[in-house]
N, C-alpha and C positions, 0 to 999 in steps of 0.2 A: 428157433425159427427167426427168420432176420425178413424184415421186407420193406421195400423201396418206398415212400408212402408219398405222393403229389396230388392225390385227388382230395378232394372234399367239397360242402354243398355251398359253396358261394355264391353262384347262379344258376340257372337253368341249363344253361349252356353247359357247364361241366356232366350234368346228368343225362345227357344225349348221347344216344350209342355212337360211336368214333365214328367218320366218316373215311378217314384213312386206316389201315391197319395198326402201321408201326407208326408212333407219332415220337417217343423218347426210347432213346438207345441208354442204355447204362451199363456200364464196367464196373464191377466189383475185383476187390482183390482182398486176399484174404489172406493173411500171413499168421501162420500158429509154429511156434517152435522153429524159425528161421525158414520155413518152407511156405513158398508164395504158392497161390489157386488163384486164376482166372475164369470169371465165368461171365458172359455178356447175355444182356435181357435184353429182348425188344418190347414197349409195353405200349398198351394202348391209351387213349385222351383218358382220364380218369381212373388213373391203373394202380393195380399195388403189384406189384413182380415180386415173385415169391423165388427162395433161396435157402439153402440149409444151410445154414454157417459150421452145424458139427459143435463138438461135444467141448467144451473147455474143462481140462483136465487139473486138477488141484495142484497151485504153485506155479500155473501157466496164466500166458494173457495172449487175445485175440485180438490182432488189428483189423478192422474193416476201412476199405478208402473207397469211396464210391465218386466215378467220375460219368455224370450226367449229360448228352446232349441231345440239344430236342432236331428233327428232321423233319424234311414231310414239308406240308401244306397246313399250316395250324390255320385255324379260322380267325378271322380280324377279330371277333368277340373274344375271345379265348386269350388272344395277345394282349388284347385291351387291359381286359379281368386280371391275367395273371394267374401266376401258381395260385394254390392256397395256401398249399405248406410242402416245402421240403426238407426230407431228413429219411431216417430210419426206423421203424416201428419194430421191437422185441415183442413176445410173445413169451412170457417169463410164470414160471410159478406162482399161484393166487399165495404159498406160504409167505412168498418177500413180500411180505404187505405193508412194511417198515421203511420210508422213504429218508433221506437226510442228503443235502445237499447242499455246497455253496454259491449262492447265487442270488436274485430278488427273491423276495417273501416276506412276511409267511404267505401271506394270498397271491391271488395269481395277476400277474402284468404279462405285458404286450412290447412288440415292439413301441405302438404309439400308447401306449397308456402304462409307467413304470414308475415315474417319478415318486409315488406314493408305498411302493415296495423300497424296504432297507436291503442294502447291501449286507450280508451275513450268510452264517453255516445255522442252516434251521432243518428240522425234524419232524417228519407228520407221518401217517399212516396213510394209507393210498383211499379209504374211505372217508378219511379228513379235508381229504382234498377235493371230495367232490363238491360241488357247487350247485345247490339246487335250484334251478333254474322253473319255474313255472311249466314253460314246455321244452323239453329237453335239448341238449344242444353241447357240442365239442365247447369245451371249460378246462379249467386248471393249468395253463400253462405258468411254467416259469423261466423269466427270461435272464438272459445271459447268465446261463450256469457253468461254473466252472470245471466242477466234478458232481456226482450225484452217486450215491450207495445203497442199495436196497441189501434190505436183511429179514430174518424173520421177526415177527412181535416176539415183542419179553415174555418170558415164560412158555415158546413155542418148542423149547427144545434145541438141542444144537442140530445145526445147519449151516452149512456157507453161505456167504454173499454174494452179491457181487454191485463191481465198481467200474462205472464208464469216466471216461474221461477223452476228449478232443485230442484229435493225433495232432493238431498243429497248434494246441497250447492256447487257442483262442475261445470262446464262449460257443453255446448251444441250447437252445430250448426244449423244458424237458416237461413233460405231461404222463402221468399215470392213472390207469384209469381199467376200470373192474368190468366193464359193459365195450362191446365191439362199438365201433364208429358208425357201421352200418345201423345196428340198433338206433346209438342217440340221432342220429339223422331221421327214420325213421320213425321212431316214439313222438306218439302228441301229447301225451300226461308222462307223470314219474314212475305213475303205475306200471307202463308197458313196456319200464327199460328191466332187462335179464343179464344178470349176471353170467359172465363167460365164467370156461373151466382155465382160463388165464388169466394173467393181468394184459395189458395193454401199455407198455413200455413206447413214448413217445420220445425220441432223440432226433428236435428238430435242425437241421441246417438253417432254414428260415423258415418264421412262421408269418403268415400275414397279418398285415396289423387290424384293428378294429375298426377306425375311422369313428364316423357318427351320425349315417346315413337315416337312422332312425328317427333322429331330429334334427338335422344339420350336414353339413357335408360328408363326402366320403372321405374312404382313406386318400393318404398324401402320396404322390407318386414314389416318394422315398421309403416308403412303407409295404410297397406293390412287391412281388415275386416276378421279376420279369422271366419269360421266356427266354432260355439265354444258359447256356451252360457250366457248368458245377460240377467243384470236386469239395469233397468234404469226407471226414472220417474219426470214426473211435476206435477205440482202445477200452477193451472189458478184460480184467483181472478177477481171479476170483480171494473172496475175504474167507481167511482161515475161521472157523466156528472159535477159536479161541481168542479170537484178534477183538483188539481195545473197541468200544464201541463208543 
């Protein structure tokens, strides 16, 4: 399952029912085996557009290019705020619980908060990477990844992989995570977060930065998602069960 992901709870604003219908148009294109798929979504303010990318076939690899524009009457607040995050959300196997990636780590950075993550090829478990947070809240990003490979844990048996990588050879931010979005939004203790019958495969284009509104200024306008149109795309290969880990 593959889906457009720009919403999340940065203001108030974003959790107000749309006052336009269609606010962002999106093209996907989908290329498996030399054959292109077109399919265009119209989503609403706070949308996830949902899409079946189909089966990736052992020995094959799936390109996805998603080219994003916004339309409509966006409201002055909403422009202001900005995106929260854009990219692609998978919906993957709870057995690929085996995360390895090259990119910042081990723990999780921002656009504005990274300097403290090494640049390197590191390894963790998608439960390793959660971040317990007091009252619960979207965590574990990591930024500017180059590739990123889920597998199953050691001793889960053979299984394939599989391996994302950026169609245009540049970085992406990648977050995995056992609990839906809606949940961590929702949840006020650790107690109330539920485990999904997925993972939550995060492959951001841009995520928003942190800022430091909490005690100090907000984020930096260079930090912001503006409203403003985006093409962006991966590429998923699948890892032979026999192949070097």
């Amino acid at each position: 399952m593959l889906l457009l992901v720009l919403g999340g709870a940065v203001a108030p604003a974003w959790a107000q029912p749309a006052s336009r219908a269609d606010m962002i148009r999106t093209e996907f294109r989908i290329f498996d085996r030399g054959t292109e798929v077109t399919a265009e979504t119209r989503l609403r303010i706070r949308p996830t557009g949902t899409m079946e990318a189909g089966r990736i076939l052992e020995g094959t690899t799936l390109s996805v290019q998603a080219d994003v524009t916004p339309f409509g009457d966006w409201p002055q607040e909403l422009q202001e705020i900005g995106l929260p995050r854009l990219g692609l959300l998978w919906q993957v196997p709870c057995g690929l619980s085996r995360v390895k990636w090259f990119g910042r780590g081990p723990g999780e950075s921002y656009p504005d908060s990274h300097t403290a993550a090494r640049l390197g090829v590191w390894s963790s478990s998608v439960d390793e990477m959660i971040f317990p947070y007091v009252m619960p809240q979207d965590y574990g990003n990591r930024h500017q990844t180059r590739w990123a490979e889920l597998r199953p844990a050691e001793g889960a048996g053979e299984s394939a992989g599989l391996r994302i990588e950026p169609l245009d050879g540049e970085t992406f931010d990648l977050s995995a995570h056992p609990f839906e979005q809606r949940n961590l939004h929702e949840a006020l203790h650790r107690a109330d977060l539920r485990r999904a019958d997925h993972l939550q495969l995060y492959t951001d284009y841009r995520v928003r930065g942190l800022g430091s509104a909490s005690c100090g200024p907000g984020i930096s306008d260079q930090h912001r998602i503006p409203v403003a149109p985006a093409r962006f795309g991966l590429r998923l290969s699948i890892i032979r069960p026999d192949a070097a880990r």
